[in-house]
N, C-alpha and C positions, 0 to 999 in steps of 0.2 A: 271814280275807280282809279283813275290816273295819279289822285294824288296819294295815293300808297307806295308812290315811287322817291316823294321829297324823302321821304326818309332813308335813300340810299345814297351810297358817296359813289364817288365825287361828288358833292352837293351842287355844284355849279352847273355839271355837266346831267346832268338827270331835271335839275329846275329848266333848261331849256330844251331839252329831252321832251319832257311833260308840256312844253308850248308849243312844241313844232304838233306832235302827236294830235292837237287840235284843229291842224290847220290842214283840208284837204288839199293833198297833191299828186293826181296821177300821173303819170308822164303825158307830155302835149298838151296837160291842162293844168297846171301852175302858178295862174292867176294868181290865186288865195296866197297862194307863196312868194310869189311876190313880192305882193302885197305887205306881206308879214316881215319881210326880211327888210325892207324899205322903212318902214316905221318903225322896225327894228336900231336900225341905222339911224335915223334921225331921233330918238329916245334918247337913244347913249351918246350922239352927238359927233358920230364916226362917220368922215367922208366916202363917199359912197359913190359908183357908178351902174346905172343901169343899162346896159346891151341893148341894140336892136331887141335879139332873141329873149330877151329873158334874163340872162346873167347876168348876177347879182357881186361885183368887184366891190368890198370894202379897205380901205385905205388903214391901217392902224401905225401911229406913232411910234416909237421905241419908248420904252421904260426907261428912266434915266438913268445915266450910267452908258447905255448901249445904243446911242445914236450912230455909231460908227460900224454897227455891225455889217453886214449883207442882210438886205431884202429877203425876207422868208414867204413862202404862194403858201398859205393853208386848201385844199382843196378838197371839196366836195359835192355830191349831186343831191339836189333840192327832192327830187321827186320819185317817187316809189310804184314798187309792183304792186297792182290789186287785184290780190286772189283772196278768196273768202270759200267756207263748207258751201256747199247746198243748199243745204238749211238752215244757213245766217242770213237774215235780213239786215243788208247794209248797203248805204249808199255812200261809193266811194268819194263822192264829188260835192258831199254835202255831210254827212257824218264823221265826226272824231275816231280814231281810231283809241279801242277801250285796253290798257294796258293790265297784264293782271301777274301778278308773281308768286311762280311757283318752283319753290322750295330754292335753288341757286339759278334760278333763270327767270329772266323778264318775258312774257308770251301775250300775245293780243287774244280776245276772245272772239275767235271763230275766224278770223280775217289774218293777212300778216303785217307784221307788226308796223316795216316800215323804219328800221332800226339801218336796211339798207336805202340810205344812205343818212338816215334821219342823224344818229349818234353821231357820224363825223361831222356834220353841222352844228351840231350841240355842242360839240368840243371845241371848234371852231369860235363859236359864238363866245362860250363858256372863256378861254385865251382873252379873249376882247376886256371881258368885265372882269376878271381876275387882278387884283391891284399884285399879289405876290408872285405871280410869274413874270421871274424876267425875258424878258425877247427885245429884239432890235427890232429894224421895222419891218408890218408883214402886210400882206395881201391877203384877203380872205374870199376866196373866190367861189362862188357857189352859183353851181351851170343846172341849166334846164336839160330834162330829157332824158337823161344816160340810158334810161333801162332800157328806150324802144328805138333809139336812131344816135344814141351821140351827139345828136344836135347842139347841147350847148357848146362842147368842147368842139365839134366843127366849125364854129362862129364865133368862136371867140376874137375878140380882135387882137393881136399880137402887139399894138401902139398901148393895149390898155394896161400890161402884164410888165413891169418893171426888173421883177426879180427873177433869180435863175438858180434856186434852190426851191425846188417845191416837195411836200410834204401832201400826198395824196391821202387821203383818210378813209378810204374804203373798200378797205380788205376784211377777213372774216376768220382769220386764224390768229391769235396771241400768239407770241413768240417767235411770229415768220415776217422776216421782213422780204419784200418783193421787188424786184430792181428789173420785170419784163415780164410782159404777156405777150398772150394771141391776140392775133386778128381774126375777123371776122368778117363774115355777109350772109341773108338771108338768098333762100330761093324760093319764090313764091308761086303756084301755077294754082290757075284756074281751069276747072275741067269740066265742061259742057253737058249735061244730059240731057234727056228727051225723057220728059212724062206720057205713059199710058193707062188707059185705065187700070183699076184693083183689081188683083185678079176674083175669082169667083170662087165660091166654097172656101173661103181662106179667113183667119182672126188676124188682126194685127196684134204683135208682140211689140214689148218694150225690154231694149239688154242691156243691162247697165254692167259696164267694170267701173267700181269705184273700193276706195281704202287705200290709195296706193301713197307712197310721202311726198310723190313729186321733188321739186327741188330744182336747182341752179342747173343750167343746161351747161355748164363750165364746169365752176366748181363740184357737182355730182355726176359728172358722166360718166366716173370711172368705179362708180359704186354697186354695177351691178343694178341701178332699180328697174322698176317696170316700165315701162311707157304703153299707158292706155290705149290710145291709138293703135298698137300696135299688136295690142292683146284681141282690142276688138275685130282688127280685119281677122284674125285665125277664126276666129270666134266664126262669123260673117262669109268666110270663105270656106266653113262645113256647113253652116245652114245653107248655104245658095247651092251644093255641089250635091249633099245627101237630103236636103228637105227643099229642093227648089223654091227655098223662100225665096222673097223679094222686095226688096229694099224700096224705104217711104222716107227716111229721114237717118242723118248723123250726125251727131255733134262732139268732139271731143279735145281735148285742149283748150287753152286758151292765148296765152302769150309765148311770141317767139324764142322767148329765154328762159321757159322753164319746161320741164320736163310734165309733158299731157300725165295727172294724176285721176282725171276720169274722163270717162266717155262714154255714150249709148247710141243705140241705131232704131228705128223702129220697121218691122219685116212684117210682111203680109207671111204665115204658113198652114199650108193646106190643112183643112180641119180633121183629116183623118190623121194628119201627120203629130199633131198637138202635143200626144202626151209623152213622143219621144224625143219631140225635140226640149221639150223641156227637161227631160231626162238627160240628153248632150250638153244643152248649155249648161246645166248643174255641174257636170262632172267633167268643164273645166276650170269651173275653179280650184280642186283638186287637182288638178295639172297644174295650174299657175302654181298654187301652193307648194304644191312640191319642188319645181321649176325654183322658184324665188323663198324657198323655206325662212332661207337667214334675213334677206333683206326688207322683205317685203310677208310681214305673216299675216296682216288684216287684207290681203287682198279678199274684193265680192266681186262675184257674179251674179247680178240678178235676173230672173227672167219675169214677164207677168204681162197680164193680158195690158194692149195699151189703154186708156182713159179716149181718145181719140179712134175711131176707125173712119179712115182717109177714103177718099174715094178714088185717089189716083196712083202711082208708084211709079220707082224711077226703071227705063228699059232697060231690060233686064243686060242686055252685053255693056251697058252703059254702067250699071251696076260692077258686071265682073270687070270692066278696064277698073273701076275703080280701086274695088279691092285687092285685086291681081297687082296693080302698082303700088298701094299702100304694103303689101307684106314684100315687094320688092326694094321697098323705099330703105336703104339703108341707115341705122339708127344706132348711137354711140359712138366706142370708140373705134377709131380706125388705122390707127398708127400712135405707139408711143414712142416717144425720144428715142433717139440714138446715141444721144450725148449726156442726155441728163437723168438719172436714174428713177424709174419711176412716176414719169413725167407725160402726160400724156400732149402727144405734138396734135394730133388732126381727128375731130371729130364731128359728129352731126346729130343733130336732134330734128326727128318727126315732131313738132309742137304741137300743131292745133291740125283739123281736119271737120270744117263746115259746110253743112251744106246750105246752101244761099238760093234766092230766085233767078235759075235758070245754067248757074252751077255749082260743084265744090269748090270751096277754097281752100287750099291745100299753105299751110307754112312752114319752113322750115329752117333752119337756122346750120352756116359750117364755120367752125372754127379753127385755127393753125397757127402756128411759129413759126412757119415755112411757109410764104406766101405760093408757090407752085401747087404745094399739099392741100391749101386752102380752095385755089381754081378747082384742080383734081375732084376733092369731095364733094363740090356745089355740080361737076360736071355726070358725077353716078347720080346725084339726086337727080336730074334732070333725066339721065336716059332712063329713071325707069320709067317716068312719066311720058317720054317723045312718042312712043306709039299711040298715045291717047287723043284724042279731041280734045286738045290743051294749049292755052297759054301756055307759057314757062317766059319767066322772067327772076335776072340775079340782081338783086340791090347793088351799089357801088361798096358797100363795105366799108370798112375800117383800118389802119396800118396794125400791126405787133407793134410791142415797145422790146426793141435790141438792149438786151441786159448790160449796163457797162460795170466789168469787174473792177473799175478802178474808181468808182463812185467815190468821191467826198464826203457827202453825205449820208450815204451808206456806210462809210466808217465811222462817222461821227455817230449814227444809230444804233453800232452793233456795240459799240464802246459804253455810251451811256444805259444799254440794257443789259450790260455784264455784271458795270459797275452797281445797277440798282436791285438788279434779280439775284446775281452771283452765278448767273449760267451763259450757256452761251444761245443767240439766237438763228434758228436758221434763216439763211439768203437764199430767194426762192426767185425761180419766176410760176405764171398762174396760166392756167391754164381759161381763164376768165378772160372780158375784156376788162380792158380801165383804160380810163381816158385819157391818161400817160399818153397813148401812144401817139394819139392825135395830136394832146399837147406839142409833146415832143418834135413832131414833125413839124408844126405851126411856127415851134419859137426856137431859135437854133441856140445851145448852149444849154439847158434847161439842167439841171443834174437834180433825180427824181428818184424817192422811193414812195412805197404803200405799203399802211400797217393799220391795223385797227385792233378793235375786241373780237370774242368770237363769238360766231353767228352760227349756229344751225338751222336745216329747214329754209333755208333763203328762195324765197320767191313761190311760199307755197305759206296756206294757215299755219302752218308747224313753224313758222320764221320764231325763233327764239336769241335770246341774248343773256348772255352768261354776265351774272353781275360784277363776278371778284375781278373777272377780267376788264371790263369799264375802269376801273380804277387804277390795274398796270396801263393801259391804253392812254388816261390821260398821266401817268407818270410819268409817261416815254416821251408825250410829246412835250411837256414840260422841259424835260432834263434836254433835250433836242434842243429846242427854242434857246436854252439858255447857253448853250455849250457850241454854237455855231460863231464860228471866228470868222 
């Protein structure tokens, strides 16, 4: 199926494209990538270093002519999000990911695709073996982790990194080039129940919200979408209040940096009560629907007897601390810019929400431009939880990358995409993380932007990749490489 893709241009950048897409790599498990990038490296006969961590540093020559140039860092992240449908049988850690194209976009079948961060590797790589791009000498640096801790770019060693022009390759908008992001940290709490028996006279239900697009917990937070999790406690919190159901199981989300696109609970409810509460759960999906007309219209609600009838459930005040703090849990955005129009400065995402042996696990993610803004929104996500039988605990985080408007290379970008598009591009910062920032702070002097093709659906099955734009994407980095004095 993958190779329906040689026959798109850039040819270079798509033939390594269609090699990586073979090679499993979820975050914290990167082995195979490795692997792949090391053999990679010793094929084409390009000096190479391998990290403690993972990080895969490639050494490249200058083209001749341009031994005098400056050092150029190619940079990108090895490893990817794996979300997949429901009802896709796939193993991430063992299965290719299957590419399929539709109509001007690249799209994986049922899974995502992996194009974050996969393409700016492929670009990367694709620079290496290209005899007709000229460049001086460069680095090609390719880190473990990004999606779930920053890890590579935390470890990087600063003695390994020579150059001080780096060119970040993973951004998701054509035409925007990036010179600052947010920071980040997650807040994660653990919340304790107590099992009692099932109650008596009662059916177990199974409530699914599923159809929803999910997406970047960065780049989509200002979209208006749904967050499952968050559909479900309303949901959760009319059945325990007017059907004294009571709660056996939740699961909803999955990773910290994507917006929860499904979730279900399974609820013990009284057998006289049956045929209205399924009548309630029906008729909110016509509430979501209406709620989220434009952004969201495949939103489901399903209700239906469970396959399982348990013999225990969670107690029941144990239940409502739960849901009572999930519909208090603050979710999206929560401040946009003051300065930059349109720009969203501090927000938060409800991600996941499991229930495990003997508690919830609850995760969440804040993000800022404003390191203050950032403590601030990780300190509501906590108090809604502090009245509960709870852990609470905040990761250490991530720094923001401070925008310099006087970037070097930022002119040299916006010049070469003038001169090759005839328009002009926009100078952004992202409401996302990138690894910039950590770089940044690691290696003093660094002068950095981020640009790539564009990606919709990032971090959900919907991840797709706009083809005509792969082709500006490696045009720009081409005319870059060559036009850096």
């Amino acid at each position: 199926m993958n190779e329906n893709i040689l026959s798109l241009r850039p040819a270079g950048v798509w033939k390594e494209f269609q090699g990586i897409l073979g090679v499993p790599r979820p975050s914290k498990k990167e082995d195979k990538m490795v692997a792949y990038l090391e053999k990679w490296a010793i094929d084409h006969k390009i000096e190479y270093i391998k990290e403690k961590s993972g990080n895969i540093i490639m050494r490249v020559p200058a083209t001749k002519g341009y031994e005098k140039r400056p050092i150029v860092v190619l940079q990108a992240h090895m490893d990817m999000v794996c979300e997949k449908n429901s009802d896709k049988v796939h193993d991430f850690e063992k299965d290719p990911i299957e590419a399929v194209i539709k109509g001007e976009w690249v799209h994986a079948n049922g899974t995502t695709l992996g194009a974050d961060d996969g393409i700016g590797v492929a670009a990367a790589l694709a620079v290496i073996t290209d005899t007709d791009v000229k460049h001086g000498p460069l680095e090609c640096v390719f880190t473990i982790d990004e999606e779930t801790g920053l890890t590579g770019a935390m470890t990087i060693d600063p003695q390994d990194i020579k150059g001080r022009i780096l060119l970040n390759l993973d951004s998701e908008d054509e035409g925007e080039i990036f010179i600052g992001c947010a920071g980040g940290m997650d807040t994660i709490v653990k919340m304790y129940y107590e099992l009692v028996p099932a109650p008596e006279d009662c059916t177990a239900y199974k409530v699914m919200v599923s159809g929803l697009k999910g997406g970047h917990s960065g780049d989509d937070i200002n979209k208006n979408l749904a967050n499952a999790n968050k559909l479900l406690a309303r949901i959760l919190y009319t059945a325990s209040n007017d059907f004294s159901a009571q709660l056996y199981d939740i699961q909803g989300g999955n990773l910290r940096n994507a917006i929860a696109r499904e979730a279900y609970a399974v609820v013990f409810v009284p057998n006289d009560k049956k045929e209205d509460f399924e009548k309630v759960v029906k008729d909110f999906e016509k509430k979501f629907k209406n709620e989220y007309q434009v952004t969201e219209p495949n939103i489901k609600v399903c209700v239906e007897t469970s396959d399982k009838q348990p013999d225990v459930a969670i107690a029941y005040d144990c239940q409502m601390e739960l849901i009572s703090s999930l519909l208090a849990c603050p979710h999206g955005v929560i401040e946009w810019s003051q300065t930059i129009p349109n720009f969203v400065e501090t927000s938060t995402n409800l991600a996941s929400v499991k229930k495990q042996e003997g508690y919830f696990f609850i995760q969440t993610s804040q993000r800022s431009s404003i390191e203050s803004a950032k403590e601030y929104a990780a300190a509501m996500v906590r108090s809604a939880f502090l009245l509960t039988d709870s852990d609470i605990r905040h990761t250490d985080g991530y720094p923001g990358w401070t925008p310099n408007p006087k970037s070097a290379i930022c002119d040299i970008a916006v010049d070469c995409y003038k001169k090759r598009f005839g328009k002009e591009p926009k100078v952004k910062a992202i409401h996302a993380g990138l690894e910039c920032g950590l770089i940044g702070d690691k290696i003093a002097g660094m002068d950095m932007i981020s640009f790539g093709p564009t990606l919709r659906g990032v971090h959900s099955p919907d991840e797709r990749l706009e083809i005509k734009t792969v082709q500006m994407f490696w045009d720009l980095i081409t005319d870059i490489l060559e036009n850096v004095k």
